[in-house]
N, C-alpha and C positions, 0 to 999 in steps of 0.2 A: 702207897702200894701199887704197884702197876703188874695186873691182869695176875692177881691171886700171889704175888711174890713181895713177901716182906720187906721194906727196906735196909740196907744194909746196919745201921743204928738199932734196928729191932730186933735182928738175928743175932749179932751181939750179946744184944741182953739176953734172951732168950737163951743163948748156948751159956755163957755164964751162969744164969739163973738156974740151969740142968748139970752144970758142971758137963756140956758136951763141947768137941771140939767144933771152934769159932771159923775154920778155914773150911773144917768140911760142907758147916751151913752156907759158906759163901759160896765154895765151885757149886754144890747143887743147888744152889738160887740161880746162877749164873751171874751172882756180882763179880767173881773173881773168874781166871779161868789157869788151867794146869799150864799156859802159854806164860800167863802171868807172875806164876811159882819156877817158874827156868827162866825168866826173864832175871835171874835175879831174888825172888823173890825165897824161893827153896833155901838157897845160901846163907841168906840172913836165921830163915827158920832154924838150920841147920847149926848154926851157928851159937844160937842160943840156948841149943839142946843140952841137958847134964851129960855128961860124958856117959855115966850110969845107962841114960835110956838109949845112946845111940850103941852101947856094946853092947844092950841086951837085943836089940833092935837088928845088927849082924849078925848075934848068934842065932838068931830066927832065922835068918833069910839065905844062913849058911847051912841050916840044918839041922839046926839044935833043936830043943823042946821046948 
């Protein structure tokens, strides 16, 4: 642990073991950073998405409820 920040292996488990999201534990630890999810890294996520969650996910951000 370096200076109160879990290691990356621990936050892991920890979001798993809560059923929370594993990417948000990492940018607010500063293992990862939003530099590192446009490097590339977003694409992949995006990629893997159901189709289901990325349509409900535009009808959000378009306006919908």
């Amino acid at each position: 642990m370096r200076h109160g920040v879990l290691e990356p292996n621990e936050l892991l488990a920890l979001a798993r073991a809560y059923k929370a999201d594993p990417i948000q534990g990492l940018l607010a630890s500063g293992w990862l950073s939003m530099e590192d999810l446009k490097n590339g890294g977003m694409t992949y996520i995006i990629s893997c998405a159901p189709t289901r969650m990325l349509v409900n996910e535009l009808y959000k951000r378009l306006g919908g409820q």
